[in-house]
C-alpha positions in Angstrom: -20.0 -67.2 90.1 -17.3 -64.7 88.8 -17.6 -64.1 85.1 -13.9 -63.6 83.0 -14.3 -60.6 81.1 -12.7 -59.6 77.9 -10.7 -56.3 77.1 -13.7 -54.1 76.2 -13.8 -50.9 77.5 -17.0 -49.3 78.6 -15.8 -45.8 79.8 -14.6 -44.8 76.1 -15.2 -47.4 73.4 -18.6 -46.1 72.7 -19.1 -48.7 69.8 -18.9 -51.7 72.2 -21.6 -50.3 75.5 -24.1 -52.3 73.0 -22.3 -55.7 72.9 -25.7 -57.3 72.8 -28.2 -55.1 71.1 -27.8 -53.2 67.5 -28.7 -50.1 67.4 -27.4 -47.2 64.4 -24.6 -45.4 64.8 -24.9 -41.3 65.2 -23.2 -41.1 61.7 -26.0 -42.9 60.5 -28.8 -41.1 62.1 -26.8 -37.7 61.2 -27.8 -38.8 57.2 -31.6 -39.6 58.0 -34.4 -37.6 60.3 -36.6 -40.3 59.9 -33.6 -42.5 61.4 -33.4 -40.7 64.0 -36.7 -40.6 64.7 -36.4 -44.2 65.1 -33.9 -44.3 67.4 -35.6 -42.3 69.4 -38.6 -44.5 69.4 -36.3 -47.4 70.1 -35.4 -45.6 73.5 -38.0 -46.8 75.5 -37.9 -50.7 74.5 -34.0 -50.4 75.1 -34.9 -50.0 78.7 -37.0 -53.0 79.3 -35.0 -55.5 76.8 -34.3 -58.6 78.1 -30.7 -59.9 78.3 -29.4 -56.4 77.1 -25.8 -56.8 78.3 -25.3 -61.2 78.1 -27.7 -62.0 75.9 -29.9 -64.9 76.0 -27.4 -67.0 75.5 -25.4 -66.5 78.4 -28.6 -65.5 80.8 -28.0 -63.7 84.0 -31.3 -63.2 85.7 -30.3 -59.8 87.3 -29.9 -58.8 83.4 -32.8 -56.8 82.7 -32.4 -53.3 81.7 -33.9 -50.7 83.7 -36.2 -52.9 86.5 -32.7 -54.4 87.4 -31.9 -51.3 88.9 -35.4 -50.8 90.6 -34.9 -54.5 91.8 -31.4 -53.6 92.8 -31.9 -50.7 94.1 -34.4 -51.9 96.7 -32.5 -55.3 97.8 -29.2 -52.6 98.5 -32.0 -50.5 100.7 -32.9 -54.0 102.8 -36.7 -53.0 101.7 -37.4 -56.2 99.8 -36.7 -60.0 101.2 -37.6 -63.3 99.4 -40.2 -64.6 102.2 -40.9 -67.7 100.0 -39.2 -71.5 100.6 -36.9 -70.5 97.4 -35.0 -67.3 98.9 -31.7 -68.8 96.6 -34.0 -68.1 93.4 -33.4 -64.4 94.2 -30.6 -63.9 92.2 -30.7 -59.8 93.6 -30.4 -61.3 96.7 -26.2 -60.3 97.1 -26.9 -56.6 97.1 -28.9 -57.0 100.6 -26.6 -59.2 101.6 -23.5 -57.3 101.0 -22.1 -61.0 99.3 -20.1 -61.6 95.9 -19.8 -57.5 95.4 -16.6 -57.8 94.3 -15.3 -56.5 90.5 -15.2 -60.0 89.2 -18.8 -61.0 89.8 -21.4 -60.7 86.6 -23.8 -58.9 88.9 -21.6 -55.9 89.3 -20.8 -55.8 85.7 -24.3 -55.7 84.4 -25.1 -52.4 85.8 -22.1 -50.3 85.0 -22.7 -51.9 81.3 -26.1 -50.6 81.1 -25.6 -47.4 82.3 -23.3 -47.0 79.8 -25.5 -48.5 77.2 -28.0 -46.3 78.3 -25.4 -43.1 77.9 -24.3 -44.3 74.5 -27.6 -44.1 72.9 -28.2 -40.8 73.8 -24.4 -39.9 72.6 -26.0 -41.1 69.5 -28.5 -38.6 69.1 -26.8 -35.8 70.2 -23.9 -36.6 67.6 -26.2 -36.6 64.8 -28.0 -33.2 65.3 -26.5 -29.9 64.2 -27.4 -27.4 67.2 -26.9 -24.3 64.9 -28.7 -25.9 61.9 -31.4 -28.3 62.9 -35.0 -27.6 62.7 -36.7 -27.6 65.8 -38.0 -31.0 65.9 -34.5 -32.4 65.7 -33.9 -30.0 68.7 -36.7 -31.8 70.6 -34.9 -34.6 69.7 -31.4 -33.9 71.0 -33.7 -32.1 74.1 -34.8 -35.4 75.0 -31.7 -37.3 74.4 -29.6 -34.9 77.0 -32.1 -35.5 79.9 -31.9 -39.4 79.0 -27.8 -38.9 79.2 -28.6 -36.7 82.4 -30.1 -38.8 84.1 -28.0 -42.0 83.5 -25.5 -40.3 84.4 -27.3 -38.8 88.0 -27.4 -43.0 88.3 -23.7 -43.3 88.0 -22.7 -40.8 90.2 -24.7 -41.8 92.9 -23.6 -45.5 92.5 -20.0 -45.1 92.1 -19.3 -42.1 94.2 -18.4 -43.3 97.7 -19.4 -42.2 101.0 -17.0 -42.4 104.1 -18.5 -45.5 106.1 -16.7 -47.5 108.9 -16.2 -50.7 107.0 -14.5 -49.8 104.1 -11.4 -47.0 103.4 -12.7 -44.6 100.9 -9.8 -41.9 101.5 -7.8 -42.4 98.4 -11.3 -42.4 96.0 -13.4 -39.6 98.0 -15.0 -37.3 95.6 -14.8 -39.2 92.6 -17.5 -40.4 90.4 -17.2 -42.2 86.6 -15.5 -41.2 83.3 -17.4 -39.2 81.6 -18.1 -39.9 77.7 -19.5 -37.8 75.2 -20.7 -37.9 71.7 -17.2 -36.4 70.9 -15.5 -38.4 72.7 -12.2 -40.4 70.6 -11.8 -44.4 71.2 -8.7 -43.9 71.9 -9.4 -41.9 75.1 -10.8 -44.8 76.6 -7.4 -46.1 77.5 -6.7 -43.0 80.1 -10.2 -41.8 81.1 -10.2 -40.5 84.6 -12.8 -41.0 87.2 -14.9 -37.0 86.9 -14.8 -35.4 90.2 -17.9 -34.7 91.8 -18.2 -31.2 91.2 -17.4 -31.8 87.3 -20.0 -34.5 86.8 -22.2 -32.5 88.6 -21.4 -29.0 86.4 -22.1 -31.5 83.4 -25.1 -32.8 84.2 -26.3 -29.6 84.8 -24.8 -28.3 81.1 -26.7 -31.3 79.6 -29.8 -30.0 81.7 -29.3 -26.5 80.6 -30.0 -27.8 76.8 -32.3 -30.0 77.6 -34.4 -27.3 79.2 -33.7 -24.8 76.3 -34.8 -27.4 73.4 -37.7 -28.5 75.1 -39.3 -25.6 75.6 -41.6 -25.6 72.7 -41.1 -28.9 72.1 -43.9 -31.7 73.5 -42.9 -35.1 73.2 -45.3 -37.6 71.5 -46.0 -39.4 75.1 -44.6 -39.7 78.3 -42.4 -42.6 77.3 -39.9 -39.5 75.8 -38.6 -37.3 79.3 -40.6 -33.8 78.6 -39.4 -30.3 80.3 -40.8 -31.2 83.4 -38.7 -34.5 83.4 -36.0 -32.0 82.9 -36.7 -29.8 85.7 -37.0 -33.0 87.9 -34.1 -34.5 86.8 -32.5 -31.2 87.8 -33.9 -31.0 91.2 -32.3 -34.5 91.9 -29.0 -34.0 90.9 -29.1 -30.3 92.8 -30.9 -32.4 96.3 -27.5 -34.8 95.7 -25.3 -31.9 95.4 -26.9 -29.8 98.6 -28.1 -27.0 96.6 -31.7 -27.8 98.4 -33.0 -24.1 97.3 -32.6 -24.6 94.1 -33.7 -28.0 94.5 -37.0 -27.1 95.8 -37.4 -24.1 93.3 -37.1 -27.0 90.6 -39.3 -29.4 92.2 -41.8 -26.7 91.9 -41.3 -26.0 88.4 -41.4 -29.7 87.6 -44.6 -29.9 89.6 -46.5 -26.8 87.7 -44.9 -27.5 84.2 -46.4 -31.3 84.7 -49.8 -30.8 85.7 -50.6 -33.9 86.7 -51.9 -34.9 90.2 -50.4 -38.2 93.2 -51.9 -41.7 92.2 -55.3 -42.1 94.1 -56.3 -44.5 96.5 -58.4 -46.3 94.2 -55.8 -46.5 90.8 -53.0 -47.7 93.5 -54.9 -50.3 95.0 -56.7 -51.3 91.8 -56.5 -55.2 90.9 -56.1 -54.9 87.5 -54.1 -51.8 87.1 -52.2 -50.9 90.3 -48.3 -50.2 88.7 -48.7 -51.7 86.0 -50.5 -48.6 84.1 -49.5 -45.2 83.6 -52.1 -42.6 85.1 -51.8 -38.9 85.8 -49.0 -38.9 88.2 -46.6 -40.9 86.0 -44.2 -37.9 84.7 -41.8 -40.9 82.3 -42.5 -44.5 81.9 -41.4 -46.8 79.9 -43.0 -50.2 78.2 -42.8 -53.7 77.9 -44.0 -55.4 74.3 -45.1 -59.0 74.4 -42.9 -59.8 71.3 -39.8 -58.7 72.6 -40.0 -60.3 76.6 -38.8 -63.3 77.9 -40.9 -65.5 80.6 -38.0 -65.2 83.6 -36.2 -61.8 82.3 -39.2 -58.8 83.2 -40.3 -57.1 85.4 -43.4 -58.1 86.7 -42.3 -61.9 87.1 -39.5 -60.4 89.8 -42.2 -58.0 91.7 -45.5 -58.8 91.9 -46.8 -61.0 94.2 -49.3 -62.1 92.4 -47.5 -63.6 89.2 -47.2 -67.1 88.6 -44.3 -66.8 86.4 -40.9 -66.0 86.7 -39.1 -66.0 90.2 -41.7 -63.5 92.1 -44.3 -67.0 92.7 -40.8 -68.6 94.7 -39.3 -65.7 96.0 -42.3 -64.3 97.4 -41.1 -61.2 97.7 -42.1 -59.2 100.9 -41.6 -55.8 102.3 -39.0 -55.3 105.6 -41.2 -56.0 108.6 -39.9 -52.9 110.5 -41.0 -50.5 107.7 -44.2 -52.0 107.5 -44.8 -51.8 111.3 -44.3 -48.2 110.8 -46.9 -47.3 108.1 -50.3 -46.6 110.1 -53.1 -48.4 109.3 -55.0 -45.0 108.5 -52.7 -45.1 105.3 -53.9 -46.7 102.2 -50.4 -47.4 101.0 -50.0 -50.2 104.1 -52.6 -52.0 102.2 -50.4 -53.1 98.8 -48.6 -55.4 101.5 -50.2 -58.7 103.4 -50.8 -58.2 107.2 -50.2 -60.7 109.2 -54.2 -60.3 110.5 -55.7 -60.6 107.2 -59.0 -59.1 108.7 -57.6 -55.5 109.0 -58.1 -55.0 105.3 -60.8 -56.7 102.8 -58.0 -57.3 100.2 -58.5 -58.2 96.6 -56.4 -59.8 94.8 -56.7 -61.9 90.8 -56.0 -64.9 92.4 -58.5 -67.8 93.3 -60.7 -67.1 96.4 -58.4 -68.3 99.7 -54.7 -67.5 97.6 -54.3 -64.6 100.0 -54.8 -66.4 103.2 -51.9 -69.3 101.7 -49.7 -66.8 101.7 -46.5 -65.1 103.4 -47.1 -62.5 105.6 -46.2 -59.1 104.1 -46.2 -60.2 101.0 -46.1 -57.2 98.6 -48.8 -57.0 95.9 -48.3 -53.5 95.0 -47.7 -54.3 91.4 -50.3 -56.2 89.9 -50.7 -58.2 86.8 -52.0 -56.2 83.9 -55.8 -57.1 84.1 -55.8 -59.6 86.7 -54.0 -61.8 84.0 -51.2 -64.0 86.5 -50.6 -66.8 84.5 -49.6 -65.4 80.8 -46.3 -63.7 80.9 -47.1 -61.8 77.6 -50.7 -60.6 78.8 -50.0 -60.0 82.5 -46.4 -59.0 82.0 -46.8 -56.7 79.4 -47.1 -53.5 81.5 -46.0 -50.2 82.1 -42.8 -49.1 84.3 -43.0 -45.7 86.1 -39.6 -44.0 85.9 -40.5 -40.6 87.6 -43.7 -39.6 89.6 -45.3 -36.2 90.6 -45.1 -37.4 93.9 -41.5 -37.8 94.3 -41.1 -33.5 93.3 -43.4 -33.1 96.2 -41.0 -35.1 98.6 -38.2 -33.3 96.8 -39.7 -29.9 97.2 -40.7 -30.5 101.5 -37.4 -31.8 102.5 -35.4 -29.2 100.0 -37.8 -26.6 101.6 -36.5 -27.9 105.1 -33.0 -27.6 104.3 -32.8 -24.3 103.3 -35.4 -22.4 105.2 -36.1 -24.2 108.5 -37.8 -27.6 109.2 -41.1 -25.9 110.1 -41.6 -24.8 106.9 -40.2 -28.5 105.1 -42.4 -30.1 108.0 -45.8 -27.8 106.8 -45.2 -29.0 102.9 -44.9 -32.6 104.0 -48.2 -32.8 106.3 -50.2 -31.2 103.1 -49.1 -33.6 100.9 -49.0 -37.0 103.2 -52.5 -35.4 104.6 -54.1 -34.8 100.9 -52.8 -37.4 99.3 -51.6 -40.7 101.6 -53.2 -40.6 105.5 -55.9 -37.9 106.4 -54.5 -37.7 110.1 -51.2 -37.6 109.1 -49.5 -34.6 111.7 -45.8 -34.8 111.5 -44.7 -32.5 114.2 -40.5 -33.0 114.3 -38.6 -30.0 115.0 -34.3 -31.3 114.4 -33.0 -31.9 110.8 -32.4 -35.4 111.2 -36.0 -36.5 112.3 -36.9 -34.2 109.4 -34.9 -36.6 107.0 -35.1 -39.3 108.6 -39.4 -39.2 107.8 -39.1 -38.1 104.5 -37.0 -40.8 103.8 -39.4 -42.9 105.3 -42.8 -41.8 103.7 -40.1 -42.2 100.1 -39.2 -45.6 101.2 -42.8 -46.6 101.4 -44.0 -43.9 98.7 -41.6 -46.0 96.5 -41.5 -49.5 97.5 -39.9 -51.3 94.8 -39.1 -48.6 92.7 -35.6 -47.5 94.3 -35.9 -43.8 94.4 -35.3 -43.7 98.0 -31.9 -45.0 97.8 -29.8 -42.2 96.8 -31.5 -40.2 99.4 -30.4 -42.9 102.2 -27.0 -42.7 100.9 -26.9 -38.8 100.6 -28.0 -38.2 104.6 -25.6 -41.4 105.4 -28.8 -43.4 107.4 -27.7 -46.7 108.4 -29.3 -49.8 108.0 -30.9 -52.4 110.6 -32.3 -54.9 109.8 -31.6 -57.5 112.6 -34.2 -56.5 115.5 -36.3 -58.9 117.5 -39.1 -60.4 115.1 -37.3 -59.2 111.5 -38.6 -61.3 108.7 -35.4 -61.5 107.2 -35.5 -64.7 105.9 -32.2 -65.9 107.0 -28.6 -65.0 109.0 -27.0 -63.0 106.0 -29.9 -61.0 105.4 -29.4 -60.1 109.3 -26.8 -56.4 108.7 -26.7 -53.9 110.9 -24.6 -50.9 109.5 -24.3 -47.6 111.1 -24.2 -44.6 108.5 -24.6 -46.9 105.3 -24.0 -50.2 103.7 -20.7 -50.5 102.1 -22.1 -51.7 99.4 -23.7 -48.3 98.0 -20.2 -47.4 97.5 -20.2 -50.3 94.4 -16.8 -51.1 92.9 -16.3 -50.5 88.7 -15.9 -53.7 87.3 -12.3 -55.5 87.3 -12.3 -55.5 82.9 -13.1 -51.6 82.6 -10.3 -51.2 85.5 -7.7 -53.5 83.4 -8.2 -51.6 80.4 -8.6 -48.1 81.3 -5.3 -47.1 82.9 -6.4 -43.9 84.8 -8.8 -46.4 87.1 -5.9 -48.5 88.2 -5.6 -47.9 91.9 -8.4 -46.0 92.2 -11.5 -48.3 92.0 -14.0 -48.5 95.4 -12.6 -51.4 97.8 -14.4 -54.8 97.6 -17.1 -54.2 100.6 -18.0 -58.2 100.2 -17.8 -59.6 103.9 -17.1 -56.3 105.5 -20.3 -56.4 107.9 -21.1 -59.5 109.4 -24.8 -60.6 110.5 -25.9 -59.7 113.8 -27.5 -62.4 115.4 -28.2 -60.7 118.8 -31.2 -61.7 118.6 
């Protein structure tokens, strides 16, 4: 259903990103350390808050701060299908389908929104801290607070920036990303704020980057719900790996791997029954958390994802990973084993569920994120878990395909086979010698590395793969799911939404065309 917006706009009127949520201003944190202390503590809830952008009163399903965009994220990739009897109760469903992705509909709204209620709240922070007089501590602060901007904006730039395809007409919007908005930036800027060209969003990221790096140097956050240096450096190595500047990419990758420390999730913690995603561990570079007060039974993360749950929509979506992937993983890899084969022998699977659940259910369903201690029937006990937001193990993808790029696939090839060998599939020998097999594995060791987490869809987009996923004995559950796009899906390019368009004059005629209906099923088979 398409959702009448009002005139609020997002791209400059920083006092209304919130619209649903109240958090101080950065005058008010300016006056108070201890204030902005708290804000910064608030940073983490922010991203798992239910109903951020509508509010519970006006509840949109898809509304639910950062897991909306892991959900989304892997729906767009044609990773994740509903394999239950209730596919209509997966209300991500439109973004594999390439339906109602148009700037009217609430579930293109809700993202841009966020990410600028995201970017606001670290425009907070940075407003209320002095660079030349602040104490070091307050510099962590602000540190923190421009990788948190950084990265938000890395989000928006990927989203919004389109990539020629053949089913839409780009040509007039080629190279542009979002408006950017600072701490400094007036209200009354919003009305003519331009879309930043790539090159300048990237050059600002990079500036915010360059501070972040410089106050967090001998700063250590409290935990690894705050992004540390080495969040820093891998923020960094993204933006440079979207960019092309793959040597620098992999020089940063390597930085964020030796300033972390930390080592890949094991076998044993990612198949655990009580644990598996659902706790941070030693590969977890940023997380964030969910608090049983503050969640709602239908609006987390857990109840969309985890096969196992027996709340929210996950228990009538059943939601299962692309048979084609899955056919690829070998069977000598442990990660194959987080989704249901169709011969339930080939793995002695354990689930928290009664004895016989697992042999009830859909084939490939995914159960790679558990309940928090087997608990599937208490939203607020089960639910209540930890969301990873950057692993080690994605710098170590970063680094072999970076590598590739910019010194020769044999020597990309060599840092991939030592990690998938060490830490995935002993056998593992990938012996491709052309760039595109080259991307085309490490995309698909990410795509399984990160089922359900999204990181592999900004790579996807960046080397243009297309999509198939109509092929004789898909599991797509139905004829829309059925797209087969050459290069991408038109739908990676996504389209601002129609009220920041209305009231920001310098989008008019230059917002990403409607891709809704652009690619029709293919029902070859």
């Amino acid at each position: 259903m398409a959702l009448a917006f009002g005139a609020v706009t997002v791209s400059a009127c920083i006092k209304e990103t919130q619209p649903k949520s109240s958090y101080a201003t950065s005058e008010q944190l300016g006056a108070s350390a201890t204030a902005l202390e708290a804000a910064m503590a608030g940073l983490p809830a922010q991203l798992t808050q239910s109903y951020p952008i509508l509010g519970s009163d006006e509840q949109q399903e898809t509304d639910i701060a950062y897991p909306s965009f892991m959900m989304m994220y892997t729906e767009m990739l044609g990773d994740v299908y509903p394999g239950g009897s209730n596919v209509g109760y997966d209300w991500f469903r439109r973004f594999n389908t390439n339906e109602n992705q148009g700037d009217a509909y609430t579930m293109i709204y809700i993202p841009w929104r966020a990410l600028y209620m995201f970017i606001k709240s670290a425009n907070d922070i940075i407003g209320s801290v002095d660079d030349e007089t602040a104490s070091e501590t307050l510099l962590g602060y602000a540190g923190m607070a421009y990788v948190y901007r950084a990265f938000w904006y890395y989000h928006a730039m990927n989203l919004y920036e389109p990539k020629e395809n053949p089913y839409t007409d780009v040509s007039a919007v080629l190279g542009l990303t979002v408006p950017i908005v600072t701490e400094s930036t007036p209200e009354s800027e919003g009305k003519n704020n331009p879309r930043a060209t790539h090159v300048d969003m990237v050059n600002f990221i990079l500036s915010d980057l360059d501070k972040a790096e410089k106050y967090l140097e001998n700063f250590t956050p409290s935990s690894r719900l705050y992004p540390s240096l080495a969040v820093a450096y891998g923020v960094r190595a993204k933006v440079l790996m979207t960019d092309g500047q793959y040597a620098a990419a992999a020089e940063y990758a390597r930085k964020a791997i030796d300033t972390f420390g930390g080592t890949p999730v094991t076998e044993s913690q990612w198949l655990d029954v009580n644990t598996g995603f659902v706790k941070e561990n030693q590969a977890w570079m940023w997380y964030t958390t969910y608090s049983a007060e503050s969640m709602s039974n239908l609006a987390n993360w857990i109840g969309w994802i985890s096969g196992e749950a027996d709340w929210g929509y996950s228990s009538l979506t059943c939601p299962m990973i692309d048979r084609g992937l899955y056919d690829r993983i070998s069977y000598n890899d442990f990660r194959k084993y987080t989704f249901l084969d169709p011969d339930r022998s080939v793995y002695a699977y354990k689930t928290c569920r009664p004895e016989g659940w697992l042999d009830s259910q859909v084939d490939y369903l995914s159960i790679k994120f558990r309940c928090v201690n087997g608990d599937f029937n208490t939203y607020t006990a089960g639910g209540v878990c930890d969301v990873p937001m950057m692993r080690v193990e994605e710098m170590y993808y970063i680094e072999a395909e970076a590598t590739g790029l910019s010194k020769g696939v044999s020597e990309g090839v060599k840092l991939l086979n030592n990690f998938v060998s060490t830490y995935r599939q002993s056998d593992y020998n990938c012996s491709v010698s052309s760039v595109a097999d080259f991307e085309d594995e490490i995309l698909f060791q990410k795509r399984v590395e990160f089922w359900g987490e999204g990181i592999a869809l900004f790579d996807a987009k960046r080397i243009g793969q297309g999509r198939y996923q109509s092929y004789e004995g898909t599991n797509a559950p139905g004829d829309a799911f059925k797209l087969n796009c050459d290069v991408i899906k038109p739908n990676w390019n996504m389209v601002i939404p129609r009220s920041e368009v209305n009231n920001n004059n310098a989008l008019k005629g230059l917002n990403n065309p409607d891709p809704t209906g652009t690619v029709k099923p293919d029902l070859t088979w």
